[in-house]
C-alpha positions in Angstrom: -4.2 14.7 17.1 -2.5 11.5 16.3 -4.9 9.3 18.2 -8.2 10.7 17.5 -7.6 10.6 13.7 -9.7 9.0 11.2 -6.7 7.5 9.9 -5.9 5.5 13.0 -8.6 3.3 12.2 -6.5 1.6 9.3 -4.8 -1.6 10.5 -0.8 -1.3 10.2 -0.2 2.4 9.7 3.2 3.6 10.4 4.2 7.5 11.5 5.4 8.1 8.3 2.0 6.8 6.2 0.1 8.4 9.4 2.4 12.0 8.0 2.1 11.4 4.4 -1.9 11.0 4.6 -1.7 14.1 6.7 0.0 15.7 4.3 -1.8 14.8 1.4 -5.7 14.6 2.7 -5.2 18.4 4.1 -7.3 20.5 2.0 -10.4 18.3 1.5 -13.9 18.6 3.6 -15.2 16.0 5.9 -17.6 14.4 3.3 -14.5 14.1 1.4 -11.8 12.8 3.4 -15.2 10.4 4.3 -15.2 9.2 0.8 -10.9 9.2 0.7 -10.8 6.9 3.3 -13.6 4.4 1.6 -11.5 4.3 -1.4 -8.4 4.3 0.3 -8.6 1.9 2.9 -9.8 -0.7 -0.3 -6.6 -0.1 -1.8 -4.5 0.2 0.3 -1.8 -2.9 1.3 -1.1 -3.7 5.1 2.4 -3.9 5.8 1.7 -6.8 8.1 -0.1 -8.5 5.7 2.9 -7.8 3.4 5.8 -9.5 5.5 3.9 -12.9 5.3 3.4 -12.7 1.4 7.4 -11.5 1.7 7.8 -14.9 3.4 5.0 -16.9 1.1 7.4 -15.6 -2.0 9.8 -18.7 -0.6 7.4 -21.0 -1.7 5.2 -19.0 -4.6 8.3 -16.6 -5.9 7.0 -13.1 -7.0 3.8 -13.1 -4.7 4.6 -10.1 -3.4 5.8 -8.0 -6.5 2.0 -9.1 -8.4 -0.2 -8.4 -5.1 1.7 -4.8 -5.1 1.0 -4.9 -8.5 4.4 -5.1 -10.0 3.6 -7.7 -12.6 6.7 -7.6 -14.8 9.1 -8.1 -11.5 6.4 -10.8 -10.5 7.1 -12.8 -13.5 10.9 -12.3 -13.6 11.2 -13.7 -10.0 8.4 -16.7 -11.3 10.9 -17.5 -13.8 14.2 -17.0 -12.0 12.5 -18.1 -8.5 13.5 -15.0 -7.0 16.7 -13.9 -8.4 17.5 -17.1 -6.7 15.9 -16.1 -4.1 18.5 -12.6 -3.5 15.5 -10.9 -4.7 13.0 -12.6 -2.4 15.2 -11.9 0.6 15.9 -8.5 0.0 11.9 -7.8 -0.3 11.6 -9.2 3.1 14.1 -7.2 4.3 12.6 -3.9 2.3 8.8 -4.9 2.7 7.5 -2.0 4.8 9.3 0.6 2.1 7.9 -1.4 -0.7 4.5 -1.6 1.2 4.9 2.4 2.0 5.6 3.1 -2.0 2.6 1.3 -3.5 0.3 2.9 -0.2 1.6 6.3 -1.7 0.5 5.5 -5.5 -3.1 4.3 -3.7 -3.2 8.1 -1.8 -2.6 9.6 -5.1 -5.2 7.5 -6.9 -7.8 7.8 -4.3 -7.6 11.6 -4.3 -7.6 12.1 -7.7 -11.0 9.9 -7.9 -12.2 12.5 -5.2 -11.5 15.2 -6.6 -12.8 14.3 -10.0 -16.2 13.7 -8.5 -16.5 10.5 -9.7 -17.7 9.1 -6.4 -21.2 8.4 -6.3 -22.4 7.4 -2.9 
């Protein structure tokens, strides 16, 4: 079941997003797991992606917190460059669990714009 899944088609995805979307997606229809995935995958952040921002935040500090859209961090590690640059090694260390957290916030948001019908395709 793992392989033929819709959700295999999304660049990056881990076991554990690959459980949660399980999870979470279980009740809906076709047409609407269609119409999750649209939304989702525009949301969504690619953990592979996210490890070169991680290593980017060396040079731009915070680029990772605002793309995951954690502004406030974003501007604290502008301002102190990182926690001198603690802060900016410890989100390359924790970038797939940071990744994974913001992913989870996009699967919530995407099926509550499902399930309030607001999609018009």
């Amino acid at each position: 079941m793992y392989h033929s899944s819709p959700f295999m088609n999304l660049p990056g995805i881990s076991p554990e997003e690959f459980g949660y979307l399980q999870s979470s997606t279980a009740g809906l229809d076709e047409q609407e797991l269609k119409n999750f995935l649209m939304v989702y995958a525009s949301k969504r952040k690619n953990p592979d992606d996210m490890i070169l921002f991680a290593v980017l935040g060396f040079f731009v500090p915070g680029l990772p917190r605002f793309l995951l859209g954690q502004i406030g961090m974003g501007i604290l590690y502008f301002v102190t460059l990182g926690l001198c640059f603690i802060g900016t090694i410890i989100d390359l260390v924790n970038y797939k669990t940071l990744t994974f957290e913001y992913n989870q916030k996009m699967v919530f948001e995407s099926l509550q714009l499902i399930r309030m019908g607001n999609m018009k395709f």
